[in-house]
C-alpha positions as CSV (number, residue, x, y, z in Angstrom):
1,X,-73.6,0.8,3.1
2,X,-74.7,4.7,4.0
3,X,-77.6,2.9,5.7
4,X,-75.3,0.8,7.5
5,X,-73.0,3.6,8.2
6,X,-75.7,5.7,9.8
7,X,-76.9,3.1,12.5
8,X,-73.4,2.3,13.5
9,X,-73.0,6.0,14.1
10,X,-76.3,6.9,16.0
11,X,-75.9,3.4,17.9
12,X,-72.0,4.7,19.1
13,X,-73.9,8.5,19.8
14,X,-76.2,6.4,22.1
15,X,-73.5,4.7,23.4
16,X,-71.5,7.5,23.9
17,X,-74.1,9.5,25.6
18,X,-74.8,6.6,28.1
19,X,-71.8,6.5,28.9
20,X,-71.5,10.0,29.7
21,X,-74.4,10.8,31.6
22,X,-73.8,7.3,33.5
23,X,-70.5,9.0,34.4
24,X,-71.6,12.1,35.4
25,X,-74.4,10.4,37.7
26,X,-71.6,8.8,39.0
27,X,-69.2,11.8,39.6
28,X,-72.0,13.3,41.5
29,X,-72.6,10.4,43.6
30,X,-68.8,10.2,44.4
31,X,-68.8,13.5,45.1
32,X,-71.7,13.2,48.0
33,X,-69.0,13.5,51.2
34,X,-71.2,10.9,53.2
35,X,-73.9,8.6,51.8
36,X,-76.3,10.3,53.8
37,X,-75.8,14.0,52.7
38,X,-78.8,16.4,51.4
39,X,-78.3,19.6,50.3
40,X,-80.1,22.8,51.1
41,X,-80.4,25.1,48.6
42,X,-81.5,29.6,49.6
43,X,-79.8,32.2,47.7
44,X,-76.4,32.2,46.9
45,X,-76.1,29.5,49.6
46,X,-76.0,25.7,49.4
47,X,-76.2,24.3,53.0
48,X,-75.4,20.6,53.7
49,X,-77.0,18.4,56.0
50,X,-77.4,14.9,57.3
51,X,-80.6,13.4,58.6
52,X,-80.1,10.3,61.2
53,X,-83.7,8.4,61.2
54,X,-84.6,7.5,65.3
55,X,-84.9,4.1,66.1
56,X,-88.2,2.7,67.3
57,X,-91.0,5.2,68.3
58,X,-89.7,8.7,67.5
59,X,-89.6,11.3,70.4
60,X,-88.3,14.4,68.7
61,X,-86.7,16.4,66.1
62,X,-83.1,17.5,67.1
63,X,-80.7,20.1,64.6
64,X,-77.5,19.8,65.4
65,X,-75.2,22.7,65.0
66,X,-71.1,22.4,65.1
67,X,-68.3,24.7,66.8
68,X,-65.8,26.0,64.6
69,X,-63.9,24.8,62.1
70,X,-65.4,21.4,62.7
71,X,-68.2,20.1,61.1
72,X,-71.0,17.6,61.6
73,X,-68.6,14.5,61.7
74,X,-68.3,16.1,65.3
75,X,-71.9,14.9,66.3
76,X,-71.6,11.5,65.2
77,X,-71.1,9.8,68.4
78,X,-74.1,12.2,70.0
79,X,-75.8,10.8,67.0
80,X,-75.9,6.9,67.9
81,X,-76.7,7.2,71.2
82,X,-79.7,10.0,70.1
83,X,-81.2,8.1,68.0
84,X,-81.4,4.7,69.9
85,X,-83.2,6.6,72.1
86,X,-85.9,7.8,69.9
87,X,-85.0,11.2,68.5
88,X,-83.8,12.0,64.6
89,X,-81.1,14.0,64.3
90,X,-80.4,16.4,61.6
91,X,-76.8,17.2,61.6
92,X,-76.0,20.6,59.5
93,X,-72.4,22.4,58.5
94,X,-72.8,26.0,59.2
95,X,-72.1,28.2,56.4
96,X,-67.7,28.4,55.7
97,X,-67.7,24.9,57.3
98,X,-67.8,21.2,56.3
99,X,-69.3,21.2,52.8
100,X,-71.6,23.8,52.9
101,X,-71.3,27.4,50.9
102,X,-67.9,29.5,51.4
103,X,-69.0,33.4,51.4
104,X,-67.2,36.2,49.8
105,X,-67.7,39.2,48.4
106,X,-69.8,38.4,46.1
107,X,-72.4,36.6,48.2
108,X,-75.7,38.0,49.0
109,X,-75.3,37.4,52.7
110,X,-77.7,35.6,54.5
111,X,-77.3,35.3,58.5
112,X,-77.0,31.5,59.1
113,X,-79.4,32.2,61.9
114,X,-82.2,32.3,59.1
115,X,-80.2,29.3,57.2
116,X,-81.3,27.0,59.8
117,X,-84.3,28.1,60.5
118,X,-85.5,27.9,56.6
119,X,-83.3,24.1,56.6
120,X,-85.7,23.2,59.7
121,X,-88.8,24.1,58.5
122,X,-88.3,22.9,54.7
123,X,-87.6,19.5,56.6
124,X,-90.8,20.3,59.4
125,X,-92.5,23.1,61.2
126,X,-90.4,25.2,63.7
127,X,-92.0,24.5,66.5
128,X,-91.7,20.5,66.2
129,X,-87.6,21.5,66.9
130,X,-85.0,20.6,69.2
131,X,-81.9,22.5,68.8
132,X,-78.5,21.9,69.9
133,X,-75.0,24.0,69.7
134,X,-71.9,23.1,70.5
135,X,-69.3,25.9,70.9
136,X,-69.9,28.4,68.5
137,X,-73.0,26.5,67.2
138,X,-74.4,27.2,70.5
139,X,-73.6,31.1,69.9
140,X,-75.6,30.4,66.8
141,X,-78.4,28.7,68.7
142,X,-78.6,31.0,71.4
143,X,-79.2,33.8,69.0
144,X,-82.0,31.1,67.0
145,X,-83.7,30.6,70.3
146,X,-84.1,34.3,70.9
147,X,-85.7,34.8,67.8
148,X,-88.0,31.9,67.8
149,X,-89.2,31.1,71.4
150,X,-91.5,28.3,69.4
151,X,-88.7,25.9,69.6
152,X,-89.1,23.0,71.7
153,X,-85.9,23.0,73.9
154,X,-82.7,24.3,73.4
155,X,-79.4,22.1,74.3
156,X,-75.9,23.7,74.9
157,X,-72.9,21.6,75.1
158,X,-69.9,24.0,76.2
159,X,-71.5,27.0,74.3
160,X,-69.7,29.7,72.8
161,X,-71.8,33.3,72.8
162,X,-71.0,35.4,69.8
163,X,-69.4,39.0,70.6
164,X,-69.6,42.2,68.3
165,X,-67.4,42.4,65.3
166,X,-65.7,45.8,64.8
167,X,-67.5,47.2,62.0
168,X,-64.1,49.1,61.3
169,X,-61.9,46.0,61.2
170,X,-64.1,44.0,58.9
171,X,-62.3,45.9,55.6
172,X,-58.9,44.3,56.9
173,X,-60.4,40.9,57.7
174,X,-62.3,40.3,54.7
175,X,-59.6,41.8,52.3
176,X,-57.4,39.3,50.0
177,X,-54.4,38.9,51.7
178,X,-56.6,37.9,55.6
179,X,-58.1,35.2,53.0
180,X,-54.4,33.7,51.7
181,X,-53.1,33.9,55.0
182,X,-56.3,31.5,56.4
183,X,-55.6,29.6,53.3
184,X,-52.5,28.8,53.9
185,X,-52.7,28.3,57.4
186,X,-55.0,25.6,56.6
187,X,-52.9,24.1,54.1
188,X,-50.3,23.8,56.2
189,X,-52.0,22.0,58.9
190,X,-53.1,19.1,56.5
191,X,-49.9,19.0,56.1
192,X,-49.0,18.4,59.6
193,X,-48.3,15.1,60.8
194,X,-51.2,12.9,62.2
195,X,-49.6,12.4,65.3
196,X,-49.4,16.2,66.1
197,X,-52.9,17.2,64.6
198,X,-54.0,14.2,67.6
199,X,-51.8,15.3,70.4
200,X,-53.7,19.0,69.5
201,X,-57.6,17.0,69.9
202,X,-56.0,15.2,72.7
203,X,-55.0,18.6,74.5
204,X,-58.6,20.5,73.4
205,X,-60.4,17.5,74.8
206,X,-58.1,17.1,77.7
207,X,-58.7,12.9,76.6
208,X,-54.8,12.2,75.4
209,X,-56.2,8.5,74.2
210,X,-59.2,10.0,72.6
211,X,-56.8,12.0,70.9
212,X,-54.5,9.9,69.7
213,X,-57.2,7.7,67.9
214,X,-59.1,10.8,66.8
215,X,-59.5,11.0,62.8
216,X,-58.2,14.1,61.9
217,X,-58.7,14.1,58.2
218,X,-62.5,14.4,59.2
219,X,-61.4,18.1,60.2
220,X,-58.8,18.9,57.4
221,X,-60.5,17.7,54.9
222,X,-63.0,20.4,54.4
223,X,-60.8,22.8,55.7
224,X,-58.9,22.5,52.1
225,X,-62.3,23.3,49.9
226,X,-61.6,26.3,47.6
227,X,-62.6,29.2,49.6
228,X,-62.5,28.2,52.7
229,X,-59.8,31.0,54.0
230,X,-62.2,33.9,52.6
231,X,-64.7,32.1,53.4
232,X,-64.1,32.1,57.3
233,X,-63.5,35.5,57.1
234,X,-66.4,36.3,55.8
235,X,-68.6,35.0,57.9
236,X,-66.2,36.5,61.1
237,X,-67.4,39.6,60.1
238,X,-70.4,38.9,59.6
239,X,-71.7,36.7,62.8
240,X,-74.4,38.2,64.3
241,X,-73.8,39.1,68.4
242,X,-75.6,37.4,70.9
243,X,-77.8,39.4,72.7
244,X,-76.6,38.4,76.5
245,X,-79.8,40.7,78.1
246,X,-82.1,38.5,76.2
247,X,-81.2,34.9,77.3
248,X,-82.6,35.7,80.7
249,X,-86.4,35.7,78.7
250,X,-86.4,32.5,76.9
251,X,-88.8,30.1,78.0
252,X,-88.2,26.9,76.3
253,X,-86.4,24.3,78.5
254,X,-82.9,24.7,78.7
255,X,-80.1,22.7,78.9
256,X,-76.3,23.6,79.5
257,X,-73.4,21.7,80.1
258,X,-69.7,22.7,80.6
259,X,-67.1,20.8,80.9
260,X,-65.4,21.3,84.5
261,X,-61.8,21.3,82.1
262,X,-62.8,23.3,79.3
263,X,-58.8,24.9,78.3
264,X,-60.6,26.8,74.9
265,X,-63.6,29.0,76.6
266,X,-62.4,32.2,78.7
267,X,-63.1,31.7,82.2
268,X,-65.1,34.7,81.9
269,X,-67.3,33.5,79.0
270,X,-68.2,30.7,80.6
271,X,-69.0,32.8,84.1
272,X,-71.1,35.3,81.6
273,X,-73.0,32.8,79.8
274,X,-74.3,30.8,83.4
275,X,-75.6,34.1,84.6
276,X,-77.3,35.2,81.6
277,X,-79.3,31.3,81.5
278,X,-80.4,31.4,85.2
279,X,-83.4,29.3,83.8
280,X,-80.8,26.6,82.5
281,X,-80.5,23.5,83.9
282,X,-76.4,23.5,84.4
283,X,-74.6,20.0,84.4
284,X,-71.1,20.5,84.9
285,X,-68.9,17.4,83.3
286,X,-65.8,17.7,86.1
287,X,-63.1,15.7,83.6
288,X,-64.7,17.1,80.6
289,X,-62.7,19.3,77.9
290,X,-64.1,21.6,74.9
291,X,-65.0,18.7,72.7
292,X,-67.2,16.7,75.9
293,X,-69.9,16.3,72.9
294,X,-67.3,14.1,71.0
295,X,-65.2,11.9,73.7
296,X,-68.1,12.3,76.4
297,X,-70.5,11.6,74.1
298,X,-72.2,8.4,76.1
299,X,-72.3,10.6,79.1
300,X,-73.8,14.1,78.0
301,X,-76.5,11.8,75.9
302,X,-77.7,10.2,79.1
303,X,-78.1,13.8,80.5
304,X,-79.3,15.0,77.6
305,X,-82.0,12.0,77.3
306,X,-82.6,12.6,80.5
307,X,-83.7,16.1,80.8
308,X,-85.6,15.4,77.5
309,X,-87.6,13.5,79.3
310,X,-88.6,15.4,82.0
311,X,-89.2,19.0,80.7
312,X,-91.0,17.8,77.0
């Protein structure tokens, strides 16, 4: 009977920790936010990512990097047409964003410049990249660029240059009640109805029926991670400034384009960043808004192709 006693209990242990681990495997699995998401892991940062193989004979290697508070469910669309015509895509969430790392205080900072540079080359070398930015991911990629004139080509959809942060305000942004109030700001815009959070994407795009199809939980979804308030402000004080005086130097093959209705990027910006590229090939999208990557996305991938092309 003990006999018999002792294999019924090792056989339920067994069963018990199949059933666990099986569980856990699959709570990790569930937890993925697409089923194509990798993880990048450097320091006190874990940096997520989406690879998009090309279809047919692969041209190039594109890295795609997101404006703010978006993610890279804002490339998708770019994505299909990319990749039908030859090139993989790598779509990443910028540090604070999406589902990568949220900084604090604690955090070893690490400028997501060098994030994306180690994310490219643990994937292939440097100099095998394309990079793109949208908004502030083309502040981001404008300061990569300088860095690393290696790069293949570098592609700017409505790109947002990063300024200066006041050293001397960075205490009151990073400080506990800047983070609540981000918090809850966030919180209450998941809360907002649909139809509103659309008639804001329809406004930013200057596309009303884009808008009002758009799916905004991609956007407040990740917005509601723990941390993501602090997070933000964090990395606002932390972005590194463009360095307008060097953009004149860079040698790779550029590409810019604007849209004609942008209603989010100072006129002033936008006049700043043309004559700091004179080397930039500058397609200006007349009906296009701030998010031209995302409802214009047929369009600036045939110019995009295009110039690929040509200058590679």
């Amino acid at each position: 009977m003990k006999r018999i006693f002792m294999k019924i209990t090792a056989l339920a242990l067994t069963l018990a920790l199949f059933f666990s681990f099986t569980g856990i495997f699959a709570s990790a699995r569930e937890k993925l936010p697409f089923a194509n998401s990798q993880f990048f892991e450097q320091g006190d940062y874990r940096i997520h990512y989406r690879v998009f193989e090309a279809e047919g004979e692969m041209k190039g290697r594109i890295l795609f990097l997101h404006g703010f508070l978006v993610s890279t469910y804002s490339w998708e669309r770019m994505t299909a047409e990319m990749t039908q015509a030859g090139y993989e895509c790598v779509l990443a969430d910028l540090p604070g964003f999406g589902y990568s790392s949220r900084e604090n205080g604690g955090t070893r900072v690490i400028p997501r410049e060098d994030l994306m540079v180690a994310l490219m080359e643990s994937i292939a070398p440097l100099d095998s990249w394309i990079l793109a930015g949208h908004s502030m991911g083309g502040g981001v990629s404008l300061n990569i660029a300088v860095a690393h004139p290696e790069l293949r080509a570098l592609l700017l959809y409505c790109p947002a240059p990063i300024t200066q942060f006041p050293l001397m305000l960075k205490p009151m942004v990073t400080s506990w009640p800047m983070a609540k109030l981000y918090t809850l700001i966030f919180k209450i815009t998941a809360l907002a109805p649909k139809f509103i959070a659309r008639l804001v994407v329809g406004y930013i795009a200057q596309d009303m029926p884009f808008g009002l199809q758009y799916e905004t939980t991609a956007v407040t979804d990740p917005l509601q991670l723990e941390g993501t308030g602090e997070g933000i402000a964090y990395m606002s004080a932390n972005a590194a400034a463009t360095d307008m005086d060097a953009l004149a130097g860079l040698e790779m093959p550029v590409l810019h384009i604007q849209g004609g209705k942008d209603n989010v990027l100072q006129a002033q910006l936008i006049a700043d960043t043309n004559a700091a590229l004179p080397q930039a090939e500058l397609f200006v999208i007349e009906d296009g808004g701030h998010m031209l990557n995302e409802n214009k996305a047929a369009e600036v991938s045939a110019i995009t192709v295009d110039f690929l092309d040509r200058r590679l």
